[in-house]
OpenMM code with the backbone's topology and positions (N, CA, C; nanometers):
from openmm import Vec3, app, unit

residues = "UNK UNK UNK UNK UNK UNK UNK UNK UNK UNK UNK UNK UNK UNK UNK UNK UNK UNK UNK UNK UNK UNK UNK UNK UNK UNK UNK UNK UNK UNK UNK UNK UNK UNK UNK UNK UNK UNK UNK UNK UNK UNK UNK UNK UNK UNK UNK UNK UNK UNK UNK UNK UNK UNK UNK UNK UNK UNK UNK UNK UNK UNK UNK UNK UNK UNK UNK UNK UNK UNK UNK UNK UNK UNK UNK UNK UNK UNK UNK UNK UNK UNK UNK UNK UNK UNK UNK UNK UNK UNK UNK UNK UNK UNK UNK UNK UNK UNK UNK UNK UNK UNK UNK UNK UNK UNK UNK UNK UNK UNK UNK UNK UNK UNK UNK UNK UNK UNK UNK UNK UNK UNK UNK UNK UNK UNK UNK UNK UNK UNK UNK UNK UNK UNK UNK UNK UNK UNK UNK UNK UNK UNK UNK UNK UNK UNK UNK UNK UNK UNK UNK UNK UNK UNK UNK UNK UNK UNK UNK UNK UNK UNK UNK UNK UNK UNK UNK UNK".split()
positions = [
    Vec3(-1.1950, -0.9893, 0.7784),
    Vec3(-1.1256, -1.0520, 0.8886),
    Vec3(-1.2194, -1.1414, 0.9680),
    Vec3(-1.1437, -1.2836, 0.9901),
    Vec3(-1.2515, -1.3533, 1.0942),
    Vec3(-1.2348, -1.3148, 1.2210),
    Vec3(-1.3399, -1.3031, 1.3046),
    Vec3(-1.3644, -1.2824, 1.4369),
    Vec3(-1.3312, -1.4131, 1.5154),
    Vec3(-1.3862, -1.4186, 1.6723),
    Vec3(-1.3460, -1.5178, 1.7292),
    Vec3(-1.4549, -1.6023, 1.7328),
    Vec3(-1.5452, -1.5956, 1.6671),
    Vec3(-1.6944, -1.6678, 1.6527),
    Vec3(-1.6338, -1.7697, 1.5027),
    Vec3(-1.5423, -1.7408, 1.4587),
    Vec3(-1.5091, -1.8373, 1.3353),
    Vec3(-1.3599, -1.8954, 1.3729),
    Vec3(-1.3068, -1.9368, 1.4358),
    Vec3(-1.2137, -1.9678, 1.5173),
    Vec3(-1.1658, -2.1026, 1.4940),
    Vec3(-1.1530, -2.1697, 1.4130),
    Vec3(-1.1726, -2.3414, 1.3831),
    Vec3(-1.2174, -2.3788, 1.2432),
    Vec3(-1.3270, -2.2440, 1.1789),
    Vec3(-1.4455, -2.3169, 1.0849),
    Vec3(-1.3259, -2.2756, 0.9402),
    Vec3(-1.3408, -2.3979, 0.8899),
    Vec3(-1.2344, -2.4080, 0.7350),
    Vec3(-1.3095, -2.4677, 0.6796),
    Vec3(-1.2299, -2.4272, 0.5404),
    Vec3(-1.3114, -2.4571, 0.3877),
    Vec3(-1.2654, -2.5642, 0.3286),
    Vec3(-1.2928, -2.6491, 0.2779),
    Vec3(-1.2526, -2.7551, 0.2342),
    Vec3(-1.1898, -2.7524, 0.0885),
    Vec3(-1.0838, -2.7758, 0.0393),
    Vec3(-1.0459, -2.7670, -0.0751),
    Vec3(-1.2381, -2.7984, -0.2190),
    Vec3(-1.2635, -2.9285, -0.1602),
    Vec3(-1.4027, -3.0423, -0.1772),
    Vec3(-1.5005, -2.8994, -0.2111),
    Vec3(-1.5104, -2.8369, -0.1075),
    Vec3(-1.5662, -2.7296, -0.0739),
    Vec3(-1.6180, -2.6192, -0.1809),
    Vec3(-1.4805, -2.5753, -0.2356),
    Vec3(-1.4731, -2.4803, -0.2763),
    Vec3(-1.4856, -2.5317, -0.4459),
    Vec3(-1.4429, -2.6335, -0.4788),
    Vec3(-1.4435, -2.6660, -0.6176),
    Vec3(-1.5765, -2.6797, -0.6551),
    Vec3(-1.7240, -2.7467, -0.5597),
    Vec3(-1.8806, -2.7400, -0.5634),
    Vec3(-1.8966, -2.6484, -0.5927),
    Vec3(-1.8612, -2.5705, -0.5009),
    Vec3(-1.9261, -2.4014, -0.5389),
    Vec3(-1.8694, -2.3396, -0.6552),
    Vec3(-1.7585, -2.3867, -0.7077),
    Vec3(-1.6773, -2.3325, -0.9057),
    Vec3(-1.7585, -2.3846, -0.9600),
    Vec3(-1.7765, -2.5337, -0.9593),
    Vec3(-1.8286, -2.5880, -1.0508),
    Vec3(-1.9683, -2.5544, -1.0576),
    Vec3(-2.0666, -2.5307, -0.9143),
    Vec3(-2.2085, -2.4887, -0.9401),
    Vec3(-2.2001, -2.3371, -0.9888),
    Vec3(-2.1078, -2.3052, -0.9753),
    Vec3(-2.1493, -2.1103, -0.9844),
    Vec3(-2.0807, -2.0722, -1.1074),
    Vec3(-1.9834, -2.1540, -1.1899),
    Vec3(-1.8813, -2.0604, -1.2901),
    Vec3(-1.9372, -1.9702, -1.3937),
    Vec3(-2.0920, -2.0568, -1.4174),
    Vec3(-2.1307, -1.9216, -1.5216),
    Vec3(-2.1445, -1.7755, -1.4969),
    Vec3(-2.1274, -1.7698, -1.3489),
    Vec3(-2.1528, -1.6200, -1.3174),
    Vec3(-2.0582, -1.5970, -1.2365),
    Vec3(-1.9626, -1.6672, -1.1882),
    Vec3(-1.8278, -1.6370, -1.1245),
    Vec3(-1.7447, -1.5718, -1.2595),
    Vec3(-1.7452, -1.4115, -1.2813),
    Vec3(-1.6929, -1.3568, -1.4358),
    Vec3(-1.6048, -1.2787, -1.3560),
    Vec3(-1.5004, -1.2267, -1.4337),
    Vec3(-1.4122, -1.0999, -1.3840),
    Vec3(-1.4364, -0.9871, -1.4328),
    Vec3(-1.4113, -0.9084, -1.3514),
    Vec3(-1.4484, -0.7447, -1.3928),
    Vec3(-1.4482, -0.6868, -1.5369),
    Vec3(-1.5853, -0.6046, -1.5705),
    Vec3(-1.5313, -0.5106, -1.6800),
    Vec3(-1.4124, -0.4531, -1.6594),
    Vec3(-1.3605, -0.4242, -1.7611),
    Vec3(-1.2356, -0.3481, -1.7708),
    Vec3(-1.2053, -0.2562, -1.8555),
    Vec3(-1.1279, -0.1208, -1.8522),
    Vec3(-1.1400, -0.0620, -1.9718),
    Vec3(-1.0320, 0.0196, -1.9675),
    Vec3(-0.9862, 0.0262, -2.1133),
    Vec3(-0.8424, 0.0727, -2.1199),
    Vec3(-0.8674, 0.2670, -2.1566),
    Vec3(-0.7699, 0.3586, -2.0935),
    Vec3(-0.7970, 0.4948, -2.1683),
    Vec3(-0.6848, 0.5145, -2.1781),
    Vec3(-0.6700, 0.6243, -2.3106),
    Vec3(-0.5585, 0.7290, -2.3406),
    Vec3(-0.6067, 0.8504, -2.2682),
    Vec3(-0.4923, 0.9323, -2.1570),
    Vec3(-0.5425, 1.0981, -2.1647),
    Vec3(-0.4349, 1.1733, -2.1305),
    Vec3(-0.4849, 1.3379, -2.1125),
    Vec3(-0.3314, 1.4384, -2.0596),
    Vec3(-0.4100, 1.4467, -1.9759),
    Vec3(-0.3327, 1.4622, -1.8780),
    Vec3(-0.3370, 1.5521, -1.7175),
    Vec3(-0.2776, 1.6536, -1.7428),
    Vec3(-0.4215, 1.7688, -1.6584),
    Vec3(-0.3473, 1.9414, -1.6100),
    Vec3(-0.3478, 1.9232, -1.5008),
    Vec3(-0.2353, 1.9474, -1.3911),
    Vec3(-0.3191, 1.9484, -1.3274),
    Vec3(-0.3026, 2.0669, -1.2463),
    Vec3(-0.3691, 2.0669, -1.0913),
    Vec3(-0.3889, 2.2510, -1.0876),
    Vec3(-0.2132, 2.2722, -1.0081),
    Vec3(-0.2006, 2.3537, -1.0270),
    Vec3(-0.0744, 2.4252, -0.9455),
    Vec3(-0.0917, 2.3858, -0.7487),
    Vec3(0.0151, 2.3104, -0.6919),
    Vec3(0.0011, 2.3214, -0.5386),
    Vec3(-0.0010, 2.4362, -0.4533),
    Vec3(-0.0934, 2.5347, -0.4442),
    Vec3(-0.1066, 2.6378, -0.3897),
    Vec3(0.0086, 2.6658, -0.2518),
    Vec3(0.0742, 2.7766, -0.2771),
    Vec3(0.1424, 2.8256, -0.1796),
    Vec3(0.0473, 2.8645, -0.0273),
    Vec3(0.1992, 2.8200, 0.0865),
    Vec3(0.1098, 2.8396, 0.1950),
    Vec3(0.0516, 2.9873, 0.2198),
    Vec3(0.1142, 3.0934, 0.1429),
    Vec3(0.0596, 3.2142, 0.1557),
    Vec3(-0.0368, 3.2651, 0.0565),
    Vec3(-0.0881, 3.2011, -0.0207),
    Vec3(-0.2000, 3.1818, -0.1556),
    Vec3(-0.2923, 3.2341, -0.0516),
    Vec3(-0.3487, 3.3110, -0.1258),
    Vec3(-0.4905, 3.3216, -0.0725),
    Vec3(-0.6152, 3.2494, -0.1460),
    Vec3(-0.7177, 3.2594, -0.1198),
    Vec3(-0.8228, 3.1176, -0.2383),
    Vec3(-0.8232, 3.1983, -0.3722),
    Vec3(-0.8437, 3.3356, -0.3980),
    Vec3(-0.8599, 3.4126, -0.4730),
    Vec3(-0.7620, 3.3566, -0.6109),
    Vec3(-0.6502, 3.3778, -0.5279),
    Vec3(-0.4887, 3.3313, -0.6073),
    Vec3(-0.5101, 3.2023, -0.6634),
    Vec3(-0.5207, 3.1075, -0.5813),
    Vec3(-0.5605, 3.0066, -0.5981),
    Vec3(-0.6712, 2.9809, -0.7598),
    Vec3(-0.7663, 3.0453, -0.6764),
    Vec3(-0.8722, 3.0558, -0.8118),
    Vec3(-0.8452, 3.0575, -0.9247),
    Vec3(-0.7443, 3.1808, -0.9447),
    Vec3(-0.7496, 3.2382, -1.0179),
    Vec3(-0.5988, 3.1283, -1.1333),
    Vec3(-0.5185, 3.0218, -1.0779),
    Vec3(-0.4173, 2.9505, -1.0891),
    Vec3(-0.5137, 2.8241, -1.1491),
    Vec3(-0.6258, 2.7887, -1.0819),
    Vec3(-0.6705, 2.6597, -1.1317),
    Vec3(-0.7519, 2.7298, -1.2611),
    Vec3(-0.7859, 2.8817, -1.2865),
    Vec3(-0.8961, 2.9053, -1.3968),
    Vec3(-0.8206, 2.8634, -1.4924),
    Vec3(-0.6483, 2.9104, -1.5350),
    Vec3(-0.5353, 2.9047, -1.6150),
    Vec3(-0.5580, 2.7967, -1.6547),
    Vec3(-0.5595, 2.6594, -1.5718),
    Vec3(-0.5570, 2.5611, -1.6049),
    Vec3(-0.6613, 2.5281, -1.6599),
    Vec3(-0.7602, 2.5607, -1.6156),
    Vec3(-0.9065, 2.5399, -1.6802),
    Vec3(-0.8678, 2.5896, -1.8490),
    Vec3(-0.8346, 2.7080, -1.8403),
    Vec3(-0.8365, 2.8324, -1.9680),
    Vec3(-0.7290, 2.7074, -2.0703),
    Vec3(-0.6382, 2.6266, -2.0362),
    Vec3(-0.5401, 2.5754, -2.0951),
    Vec3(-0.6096, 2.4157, -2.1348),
    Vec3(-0.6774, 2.3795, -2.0391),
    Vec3(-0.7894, 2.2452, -2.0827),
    Vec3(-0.9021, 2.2634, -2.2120),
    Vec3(-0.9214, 2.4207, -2.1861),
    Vec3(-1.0353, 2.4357, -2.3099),
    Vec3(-0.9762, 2.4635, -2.4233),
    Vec3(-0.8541, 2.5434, -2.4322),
    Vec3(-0.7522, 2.5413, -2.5867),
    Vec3(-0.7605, 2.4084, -2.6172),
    Vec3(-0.6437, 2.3386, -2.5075),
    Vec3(-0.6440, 2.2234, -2.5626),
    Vec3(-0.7159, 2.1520, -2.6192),
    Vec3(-0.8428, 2.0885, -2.5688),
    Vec3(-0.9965, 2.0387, -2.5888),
    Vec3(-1.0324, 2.1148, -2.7678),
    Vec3(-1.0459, 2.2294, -2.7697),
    Vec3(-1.0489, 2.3497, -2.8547),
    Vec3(-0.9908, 2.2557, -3.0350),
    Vec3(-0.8716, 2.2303, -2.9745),
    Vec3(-0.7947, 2.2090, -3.1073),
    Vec3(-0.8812, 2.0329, -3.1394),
    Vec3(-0.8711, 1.9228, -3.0264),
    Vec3(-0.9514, 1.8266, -3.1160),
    Vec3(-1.0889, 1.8199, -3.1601),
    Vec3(-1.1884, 1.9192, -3.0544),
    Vec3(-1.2866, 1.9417, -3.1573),
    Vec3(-1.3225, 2.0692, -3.3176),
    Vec3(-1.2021, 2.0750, -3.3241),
    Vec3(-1.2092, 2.2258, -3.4269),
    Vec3(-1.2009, 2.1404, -3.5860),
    Vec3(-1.1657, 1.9869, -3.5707),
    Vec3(-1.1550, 1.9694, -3.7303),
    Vec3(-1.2137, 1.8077, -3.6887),
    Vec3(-1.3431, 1.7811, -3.7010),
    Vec3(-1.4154, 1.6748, -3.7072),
    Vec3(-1.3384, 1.5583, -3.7850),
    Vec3(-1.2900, 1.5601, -3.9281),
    Vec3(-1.2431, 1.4961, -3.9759),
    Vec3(-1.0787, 1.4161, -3.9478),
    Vec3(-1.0090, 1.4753, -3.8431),
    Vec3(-0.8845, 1.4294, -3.7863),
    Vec3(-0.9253, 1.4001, -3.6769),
    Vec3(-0.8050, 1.2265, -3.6846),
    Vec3(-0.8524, 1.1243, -3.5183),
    Vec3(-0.7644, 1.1865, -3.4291),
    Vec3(-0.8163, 1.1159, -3.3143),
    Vec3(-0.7425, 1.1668, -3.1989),
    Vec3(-0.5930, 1.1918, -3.2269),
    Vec3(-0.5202, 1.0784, -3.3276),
    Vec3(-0.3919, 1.0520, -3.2572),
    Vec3(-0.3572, 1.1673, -3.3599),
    Vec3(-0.4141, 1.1957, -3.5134),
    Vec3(-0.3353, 1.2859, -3.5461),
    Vec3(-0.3410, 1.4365, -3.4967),
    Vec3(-0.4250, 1.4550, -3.4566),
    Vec3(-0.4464, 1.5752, -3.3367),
    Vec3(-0.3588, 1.6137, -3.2106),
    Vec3(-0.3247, 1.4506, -3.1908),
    Vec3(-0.2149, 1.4656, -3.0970),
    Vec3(-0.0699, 1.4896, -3.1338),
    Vec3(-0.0564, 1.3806, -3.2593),
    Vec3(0.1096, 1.4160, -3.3232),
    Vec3(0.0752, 1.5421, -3.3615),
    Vec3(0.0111, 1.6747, -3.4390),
    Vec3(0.0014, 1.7600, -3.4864),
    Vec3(0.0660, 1.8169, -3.3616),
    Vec3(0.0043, 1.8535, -3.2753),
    Vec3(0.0182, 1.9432, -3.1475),
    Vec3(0.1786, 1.8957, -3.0720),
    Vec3(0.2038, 1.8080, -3.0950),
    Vec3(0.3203, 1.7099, -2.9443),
    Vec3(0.2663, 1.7029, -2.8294),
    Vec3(0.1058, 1.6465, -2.8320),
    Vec3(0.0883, 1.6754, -2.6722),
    Vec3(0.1146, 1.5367, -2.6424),
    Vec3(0.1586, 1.5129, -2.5552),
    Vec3(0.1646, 1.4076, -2.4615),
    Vec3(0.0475, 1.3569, -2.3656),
    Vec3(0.0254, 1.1778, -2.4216),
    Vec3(-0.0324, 1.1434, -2.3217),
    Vec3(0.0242, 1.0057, -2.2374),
    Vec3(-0.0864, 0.9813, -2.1673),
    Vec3(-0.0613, 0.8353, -2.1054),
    Vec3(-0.1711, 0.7571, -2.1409),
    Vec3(-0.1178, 0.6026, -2.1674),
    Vec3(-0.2096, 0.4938, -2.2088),
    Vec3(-0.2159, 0.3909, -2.0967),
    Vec3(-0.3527, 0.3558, -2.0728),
    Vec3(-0.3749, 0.2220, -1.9547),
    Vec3(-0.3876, 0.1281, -1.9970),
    Vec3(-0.3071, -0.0046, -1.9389),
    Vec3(-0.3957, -0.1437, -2.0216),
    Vec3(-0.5198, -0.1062, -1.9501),
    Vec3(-0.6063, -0.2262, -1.9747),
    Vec3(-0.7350, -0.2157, -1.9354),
    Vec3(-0.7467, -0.2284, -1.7917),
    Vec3(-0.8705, -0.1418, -1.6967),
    Vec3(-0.8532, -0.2006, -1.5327),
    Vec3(-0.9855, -0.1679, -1.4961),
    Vec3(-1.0147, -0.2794, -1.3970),
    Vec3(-1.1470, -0.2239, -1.3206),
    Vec3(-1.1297, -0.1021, -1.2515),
    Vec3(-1.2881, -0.0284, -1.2206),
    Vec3(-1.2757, 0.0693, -1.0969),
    Vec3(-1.1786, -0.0026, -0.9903),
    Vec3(-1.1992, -0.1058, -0.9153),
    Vec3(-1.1048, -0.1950, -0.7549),
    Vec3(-0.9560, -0.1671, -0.8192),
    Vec3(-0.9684, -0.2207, -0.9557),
    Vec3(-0.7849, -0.2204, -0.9831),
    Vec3(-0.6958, -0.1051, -1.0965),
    Vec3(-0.7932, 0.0273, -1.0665),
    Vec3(-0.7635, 0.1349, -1.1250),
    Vec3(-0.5851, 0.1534, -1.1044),
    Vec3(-0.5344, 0.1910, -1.1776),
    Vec3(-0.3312, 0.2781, -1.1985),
    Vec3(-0.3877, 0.3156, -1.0991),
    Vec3(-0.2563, 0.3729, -1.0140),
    Vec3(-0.2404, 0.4223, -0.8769),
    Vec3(-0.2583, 0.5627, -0.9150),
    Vec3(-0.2244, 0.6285, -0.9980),
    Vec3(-0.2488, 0.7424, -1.0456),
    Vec3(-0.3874, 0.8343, -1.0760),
    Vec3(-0.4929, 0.7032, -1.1168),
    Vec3(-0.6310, 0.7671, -1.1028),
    Vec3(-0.7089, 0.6908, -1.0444),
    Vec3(-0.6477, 0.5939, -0.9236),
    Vec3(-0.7691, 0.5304, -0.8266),
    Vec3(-0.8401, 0.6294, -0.7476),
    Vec3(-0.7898, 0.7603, -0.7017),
    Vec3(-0.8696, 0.8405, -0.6426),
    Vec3(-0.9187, 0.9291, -0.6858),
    Vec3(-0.9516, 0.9326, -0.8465),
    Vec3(-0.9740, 1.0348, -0.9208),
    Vec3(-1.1331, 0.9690, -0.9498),
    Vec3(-1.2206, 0.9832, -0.8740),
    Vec3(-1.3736, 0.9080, -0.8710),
    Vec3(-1.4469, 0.9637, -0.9571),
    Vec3(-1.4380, 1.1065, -0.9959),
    Vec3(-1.4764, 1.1584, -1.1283),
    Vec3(-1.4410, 1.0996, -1.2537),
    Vec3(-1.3388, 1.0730, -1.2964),
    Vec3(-1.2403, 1.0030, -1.4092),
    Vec3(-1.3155, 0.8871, -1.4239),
    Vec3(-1.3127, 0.8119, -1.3438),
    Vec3(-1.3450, 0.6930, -1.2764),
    Vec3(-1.4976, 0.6760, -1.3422),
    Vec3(-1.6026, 0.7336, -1.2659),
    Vec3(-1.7230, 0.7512, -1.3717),
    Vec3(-1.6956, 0.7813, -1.4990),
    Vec3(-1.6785, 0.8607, -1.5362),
    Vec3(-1.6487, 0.9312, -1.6852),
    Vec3(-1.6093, 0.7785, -1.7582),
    Vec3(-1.4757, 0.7040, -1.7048),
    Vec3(-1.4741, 0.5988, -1.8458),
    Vec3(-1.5426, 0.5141, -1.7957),
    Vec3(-1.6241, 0.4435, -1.6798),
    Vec3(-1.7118, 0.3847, -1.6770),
    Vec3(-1.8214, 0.3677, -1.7356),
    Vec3(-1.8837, 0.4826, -1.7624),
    Vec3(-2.0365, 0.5341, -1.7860),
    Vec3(-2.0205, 0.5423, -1.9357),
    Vec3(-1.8544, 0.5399, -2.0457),
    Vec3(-1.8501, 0.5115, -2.1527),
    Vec3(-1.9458, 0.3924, -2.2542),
    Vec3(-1.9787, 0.4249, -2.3378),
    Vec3(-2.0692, 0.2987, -2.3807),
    Vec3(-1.9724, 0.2375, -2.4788),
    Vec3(-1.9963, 0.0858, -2.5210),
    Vec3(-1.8886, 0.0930, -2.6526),
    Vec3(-1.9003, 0.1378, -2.7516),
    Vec3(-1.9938, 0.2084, -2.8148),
    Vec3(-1.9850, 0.2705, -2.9759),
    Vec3(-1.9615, 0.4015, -2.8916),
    Vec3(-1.8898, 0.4868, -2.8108),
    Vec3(-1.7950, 0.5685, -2.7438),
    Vec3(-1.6059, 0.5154, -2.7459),
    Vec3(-1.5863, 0.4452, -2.7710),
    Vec3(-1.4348, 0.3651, -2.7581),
    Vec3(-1.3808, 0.4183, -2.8794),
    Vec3(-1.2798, 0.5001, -2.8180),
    Vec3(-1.1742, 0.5794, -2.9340),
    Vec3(-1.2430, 0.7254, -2.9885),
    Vec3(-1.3434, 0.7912, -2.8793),
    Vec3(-1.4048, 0.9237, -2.9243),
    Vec3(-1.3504, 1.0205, -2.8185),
    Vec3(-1.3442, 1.0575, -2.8192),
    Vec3(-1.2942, 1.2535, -2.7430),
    Vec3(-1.4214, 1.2316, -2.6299),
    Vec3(-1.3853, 1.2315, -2.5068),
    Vec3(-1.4830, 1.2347, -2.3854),
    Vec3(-1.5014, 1.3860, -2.3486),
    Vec3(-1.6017, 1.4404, -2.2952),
    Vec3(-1.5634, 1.5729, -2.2492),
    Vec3(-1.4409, 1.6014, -2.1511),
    Vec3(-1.4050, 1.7394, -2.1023),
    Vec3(-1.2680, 1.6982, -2.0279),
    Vec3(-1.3483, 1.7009, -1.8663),
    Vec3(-1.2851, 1.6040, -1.7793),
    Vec3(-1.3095, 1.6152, -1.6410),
    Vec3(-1.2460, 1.6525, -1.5551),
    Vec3(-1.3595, 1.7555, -1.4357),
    Vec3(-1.2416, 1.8660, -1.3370),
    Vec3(-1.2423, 1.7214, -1.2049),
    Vec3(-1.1227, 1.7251, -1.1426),
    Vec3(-1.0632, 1.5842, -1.0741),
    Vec3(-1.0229, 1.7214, -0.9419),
    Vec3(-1.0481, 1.6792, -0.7854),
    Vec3(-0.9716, 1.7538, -0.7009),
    Vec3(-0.8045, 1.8020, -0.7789),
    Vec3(-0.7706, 1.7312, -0.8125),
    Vec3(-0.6080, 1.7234, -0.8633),
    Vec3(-0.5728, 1.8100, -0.9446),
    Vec3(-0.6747, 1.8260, -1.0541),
    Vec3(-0.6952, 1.8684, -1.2269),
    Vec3(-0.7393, 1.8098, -1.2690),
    Vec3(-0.7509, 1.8424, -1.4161),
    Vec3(-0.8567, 1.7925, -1.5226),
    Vec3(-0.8075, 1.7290, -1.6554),
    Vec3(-0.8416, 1.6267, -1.6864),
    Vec3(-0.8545, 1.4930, -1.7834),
    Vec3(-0.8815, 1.5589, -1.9362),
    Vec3(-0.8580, 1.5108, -1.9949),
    Vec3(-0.8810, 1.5066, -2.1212),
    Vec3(-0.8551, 1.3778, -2.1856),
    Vec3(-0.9783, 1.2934, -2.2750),
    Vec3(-0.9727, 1.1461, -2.2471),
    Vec3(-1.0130, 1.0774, -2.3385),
    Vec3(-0.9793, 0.9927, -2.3762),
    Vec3(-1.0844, 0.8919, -2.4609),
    Vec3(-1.0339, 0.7521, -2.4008),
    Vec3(-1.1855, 0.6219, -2.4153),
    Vec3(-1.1891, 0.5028, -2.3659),
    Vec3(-1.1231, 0.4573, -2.5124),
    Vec3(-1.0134, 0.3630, -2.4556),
    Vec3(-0.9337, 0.3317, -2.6199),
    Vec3(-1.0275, 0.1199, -2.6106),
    Vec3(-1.0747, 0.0767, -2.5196),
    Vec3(-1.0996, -0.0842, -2.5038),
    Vec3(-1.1641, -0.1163, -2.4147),
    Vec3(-1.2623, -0.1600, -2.3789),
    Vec3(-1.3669, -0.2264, -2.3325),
    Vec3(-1.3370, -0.3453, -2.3057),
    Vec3(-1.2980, -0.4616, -2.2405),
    Vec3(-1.2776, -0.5997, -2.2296),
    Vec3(-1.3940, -0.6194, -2.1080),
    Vec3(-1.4505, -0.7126, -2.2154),
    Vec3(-1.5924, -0.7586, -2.1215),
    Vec3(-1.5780, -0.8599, -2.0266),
    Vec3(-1.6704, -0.8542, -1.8932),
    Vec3(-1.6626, -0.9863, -1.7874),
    Vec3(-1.5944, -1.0939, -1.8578),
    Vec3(-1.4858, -1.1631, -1.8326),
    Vec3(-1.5222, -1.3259, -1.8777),
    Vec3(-1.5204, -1.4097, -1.7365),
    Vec3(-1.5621, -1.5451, -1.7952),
    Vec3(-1.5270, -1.6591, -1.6775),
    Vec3(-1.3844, -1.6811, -1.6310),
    Vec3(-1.3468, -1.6914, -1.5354),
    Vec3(-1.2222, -1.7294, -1.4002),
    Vec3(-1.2322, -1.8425, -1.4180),
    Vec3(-1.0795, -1.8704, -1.3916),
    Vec3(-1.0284, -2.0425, -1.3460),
    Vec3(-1.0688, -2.0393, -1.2189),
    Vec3(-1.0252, -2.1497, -1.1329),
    Vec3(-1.0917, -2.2135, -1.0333),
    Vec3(-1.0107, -2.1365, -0.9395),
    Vec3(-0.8801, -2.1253, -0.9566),
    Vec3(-0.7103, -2.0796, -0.8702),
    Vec3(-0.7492, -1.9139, -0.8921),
    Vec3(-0.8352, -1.8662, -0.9853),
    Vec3(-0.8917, -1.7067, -0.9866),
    Vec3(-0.9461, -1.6578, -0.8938),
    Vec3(-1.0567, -1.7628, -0.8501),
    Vec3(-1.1512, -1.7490, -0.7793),
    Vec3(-1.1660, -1.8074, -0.6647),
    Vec3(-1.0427, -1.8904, -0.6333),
    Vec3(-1.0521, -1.9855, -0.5154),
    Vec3(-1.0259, -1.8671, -0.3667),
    Vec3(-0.9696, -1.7782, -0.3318),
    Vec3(-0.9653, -1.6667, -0.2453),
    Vec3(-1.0849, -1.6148, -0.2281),
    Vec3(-1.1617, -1.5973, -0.3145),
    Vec3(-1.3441, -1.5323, -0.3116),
    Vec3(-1.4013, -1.6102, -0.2781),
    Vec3(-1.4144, -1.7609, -0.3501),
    Vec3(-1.4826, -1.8326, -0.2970),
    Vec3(-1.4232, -1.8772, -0.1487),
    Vec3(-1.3442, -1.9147, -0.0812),
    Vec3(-1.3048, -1.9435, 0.0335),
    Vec3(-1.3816, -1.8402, 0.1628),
    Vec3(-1.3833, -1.7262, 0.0969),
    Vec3(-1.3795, -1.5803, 0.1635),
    Vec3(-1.5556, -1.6010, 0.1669),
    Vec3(-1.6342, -1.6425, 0.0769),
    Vec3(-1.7890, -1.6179, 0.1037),
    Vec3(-1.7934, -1.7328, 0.1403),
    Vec3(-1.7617, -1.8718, 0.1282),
    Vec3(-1.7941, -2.0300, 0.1981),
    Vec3(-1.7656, -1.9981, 0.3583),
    Vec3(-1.6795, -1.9341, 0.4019),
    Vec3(-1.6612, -1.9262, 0.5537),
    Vec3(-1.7281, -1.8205, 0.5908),
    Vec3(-1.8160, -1.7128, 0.5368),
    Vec3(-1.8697, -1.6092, 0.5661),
    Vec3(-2.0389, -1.7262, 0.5726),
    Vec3(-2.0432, -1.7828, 0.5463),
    Vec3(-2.1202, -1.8820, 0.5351),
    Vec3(-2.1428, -1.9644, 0.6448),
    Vec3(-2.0428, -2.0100, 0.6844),
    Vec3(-2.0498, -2.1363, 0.7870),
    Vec3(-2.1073, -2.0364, 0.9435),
] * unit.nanometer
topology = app.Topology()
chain = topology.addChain("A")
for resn in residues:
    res = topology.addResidue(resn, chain)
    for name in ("N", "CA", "C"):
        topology.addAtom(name, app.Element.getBySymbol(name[0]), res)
């Protein structure tokens, strides 16, 4: 947000196209990366739960993440997906997204979040370990990697506007 110390100061269309044209090799858009996974997740504890109860509701889930987990590492030679049709487990697939433009579903899941980040690409399409999330726990693989590329000018013209007047 501008303050009242920037009150007048604008960017020039002129402006902003210098700075595309001097900067585009490194004006890139976000890594991005696509995953398949199941969500457990833990049971919403009753208001009369005690933590014990509780505990003892998220171990289940735990106990039900490691079967699961259990069955795709038990036969090295079968891929994910036939592991999955074998079983009927159900998952969900992401197009690709930065950490900023994570599904609404695991933008606050900052564990998850690392986990397919910190993926390397000869990792893309392998069984991740499973991750415990406040919510519940993941079971995952990075299915796509789409690397930085270069932005059009109309991509980047909001960023650039946004650091040229942070400027002036």
């Amino acid at each position: 947000p501008r303050g009242v110390w920037s009150e007048g100061v604008q960017v020039t269309a002129e402006e902003v196209q210098e700075y595309y044209e001097a900067n585009k090799e490194i004006i890139l858009s976000p890594e991005k990366r696509g995953v398949e996974y199941m969500f457990f997740p833990f049971p919403v504890p009753a208001e009369e739960e005690t933590p014990e109860q509780t505990r003892a509701a998220q171990n289940k889930v735990a106990a039900s993440v490691n079967e699961t987990y259990g069955k795709f590492i038990a036969d090295e030679d079968k891929t994910f997906d036939e592991v999955v049709k074998e079983n009927d487990f159900k998952t969900d697939i992401t197009e690709p997204f930065s950490p900023a433009e994570a599904p609404e579903n695991l933008a606050n899941e900052r564990a998850l979040l690392i986990s397919v980040f910190r993926a390397t690409p000869d990792q893309v399409g392998e069984l991740a370990q499973p991750v415990r999330t406040e919510s519940g726990w993941y079971i995952l693989r990075v299915t796509e990697i789409v690397d930085p590329a270069p932005v059009t000018l109309e991509e980047a013209r909001a960023d650039i506007e946004q650091l040229l007047l942070e400027e002036k």
